[in-house]
N, C-alpha and C positions, 0 to 999 in steps of 0.2 A: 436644687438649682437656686440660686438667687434670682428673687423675681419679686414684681410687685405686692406676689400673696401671702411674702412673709413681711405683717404688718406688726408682728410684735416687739412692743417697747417703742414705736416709733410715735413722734411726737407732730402734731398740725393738724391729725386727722377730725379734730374735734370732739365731744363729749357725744355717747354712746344714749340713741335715743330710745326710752323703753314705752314700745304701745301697750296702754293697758287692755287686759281679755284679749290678747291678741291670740286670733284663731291658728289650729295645725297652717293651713294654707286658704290664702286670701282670694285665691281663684281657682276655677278646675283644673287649668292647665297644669297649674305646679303639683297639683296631687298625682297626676298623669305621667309630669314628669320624674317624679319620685319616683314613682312604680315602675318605670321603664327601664329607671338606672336598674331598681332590686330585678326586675325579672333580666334584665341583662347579664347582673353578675352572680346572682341567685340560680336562677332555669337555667337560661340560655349559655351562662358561663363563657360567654365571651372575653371577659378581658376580667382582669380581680381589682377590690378597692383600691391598692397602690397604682394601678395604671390610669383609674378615675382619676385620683388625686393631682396627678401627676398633670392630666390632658388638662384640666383646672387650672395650673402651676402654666403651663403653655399657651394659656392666653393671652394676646396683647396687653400690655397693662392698661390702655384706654377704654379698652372692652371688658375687664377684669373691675375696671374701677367703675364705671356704668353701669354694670349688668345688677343685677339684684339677686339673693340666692338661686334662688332657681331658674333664672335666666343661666347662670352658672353650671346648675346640674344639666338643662338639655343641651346648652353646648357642649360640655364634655361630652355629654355619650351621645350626640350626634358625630361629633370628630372620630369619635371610637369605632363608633359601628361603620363609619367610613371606611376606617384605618382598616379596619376588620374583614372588608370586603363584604358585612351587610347589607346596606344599602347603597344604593350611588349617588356620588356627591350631585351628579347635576339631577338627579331627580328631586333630590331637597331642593337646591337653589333653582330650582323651576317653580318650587309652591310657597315661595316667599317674595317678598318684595325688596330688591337692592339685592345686595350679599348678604348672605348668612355670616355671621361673623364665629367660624368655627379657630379651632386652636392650631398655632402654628407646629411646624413639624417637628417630631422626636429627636432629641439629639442622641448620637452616639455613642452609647455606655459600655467601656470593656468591662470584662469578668478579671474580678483581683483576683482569682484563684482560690480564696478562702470557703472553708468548709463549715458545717456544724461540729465546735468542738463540746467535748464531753461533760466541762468543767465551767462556771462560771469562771473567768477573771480576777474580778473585785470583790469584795464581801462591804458589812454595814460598818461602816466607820470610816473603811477608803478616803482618802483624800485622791481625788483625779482633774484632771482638766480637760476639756472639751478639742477637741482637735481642730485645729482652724483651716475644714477645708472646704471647699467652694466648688461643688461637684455640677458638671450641666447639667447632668439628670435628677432624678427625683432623690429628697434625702428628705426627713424627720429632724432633722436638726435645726434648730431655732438659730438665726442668725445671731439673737442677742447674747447667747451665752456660749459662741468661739469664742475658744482661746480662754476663758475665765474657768477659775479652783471652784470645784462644791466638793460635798462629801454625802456619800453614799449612807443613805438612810435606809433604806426597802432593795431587795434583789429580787425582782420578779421572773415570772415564768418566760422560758423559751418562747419566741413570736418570730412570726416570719420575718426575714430581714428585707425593709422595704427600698432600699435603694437597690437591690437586684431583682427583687417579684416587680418592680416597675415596667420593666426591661426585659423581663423575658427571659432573666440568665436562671441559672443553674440557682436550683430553689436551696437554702439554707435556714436556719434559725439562729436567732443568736440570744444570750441571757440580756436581759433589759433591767434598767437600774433608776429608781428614784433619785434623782440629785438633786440637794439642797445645795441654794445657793443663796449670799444676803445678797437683799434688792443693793444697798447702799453699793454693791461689787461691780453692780450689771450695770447703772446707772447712778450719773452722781447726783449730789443733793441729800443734805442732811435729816430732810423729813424721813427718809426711810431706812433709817438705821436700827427701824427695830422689826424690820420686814422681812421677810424670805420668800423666796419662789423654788417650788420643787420642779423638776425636769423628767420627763421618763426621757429616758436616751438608751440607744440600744451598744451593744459594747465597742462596735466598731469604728462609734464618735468618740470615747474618751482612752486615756492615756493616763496614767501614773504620775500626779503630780511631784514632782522634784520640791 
């Protein structure tokens, strides 16, 4: 989906601050919350990483842009285990103060029909271009690089295709591919003409550059 949480390439946010000796987690809660997500998708197998990622992605952008990591990780899987019929909402919003500021509701993702096919696609050298599409639901696709040529460097292993294990649909794999792309392509400005950024993208984002 397009949403607040894909911030790459994008420009205002200011320079990225590094604490030094900065500990795993700066309070207990977040170790807590950590462990709640893994025993949720780990143990309890309630919902899989794509669908975390996703309830993340369905945050407000005010709340998304406020929260701090791990303000981040126990909303999503409070929303989930909601969603999940784990807990009930109003038992949480009874042991807080105000509203819990959980993620807004799942949008509706059809099944393309596509399957696991036998064969990667593309091989290393491929020239492809990124498909410029704008799906509601969860996708792995960097907004910055639709629509722009790389060329296939690395063909990696079969991985779950995460814009349908989001969703619940019919489980797939598909081959996944390194792509090189020059910065100077994604973004203009002459300082980065001797730059590149590589992409894992799974095969269902790129097409056959012309």
């Amino acid at each position: 989906m397009d949403g607040i949480h894909d911030l790459g390439g994008m420009a205002g946010f200011g320079g990225i601050s590094v604490e030094s000796d900065e500990p795993v987690f700066h309070d207990k809660w977040e170790g807590q919350a950590f462990a709640l997500n893994i025993i949720a998708i780990g143990i309890m197998q309630k919902y899989n990483p794509d669908e975390y990622r996703h309830a993340l992605e369905r945050m407000a952008p005010v709340d998304y842009l406020n929260a701090s990591y791990y303000e981040r990780v126990l909303t999503g899987v409070a929303s989930l285990l909601i969603e999940k019929g784990v807990i009930d909402k109003h038992a949480l919003t009874s042991r807080v103060e105000g509203c819990y500021p959980l993620a807004r509701p799942n949008a509706t993702v059809h099944d393309d029909g596509k399957t696991t096919q036998s064969a990667a696609l593309f091989s290393v050298g491929d020239k492809v271009r990124v498909r410029n599409i704008h799906s509601a639901g969860h996708t792995r696709m960097p907004g910055y690089v639709r629509g722009h040529k790389g060329e296939v460097i690395h063909v990696a292993p079969y991985f779950s295709f995460p814009d349908a294990a989001a969703h619940e649909l019919p489980f797939r794999k598909e081959p996944t591919y390194h792509v090189m792309f020059t910065a100077s392509q994604l973004w203009n400005g002459d300082e980065a003409n001797n730059d590149s950024v590589v992409v894992d993208l799974w095969e269902s984002y790129l097409e056959e550059a012309s």
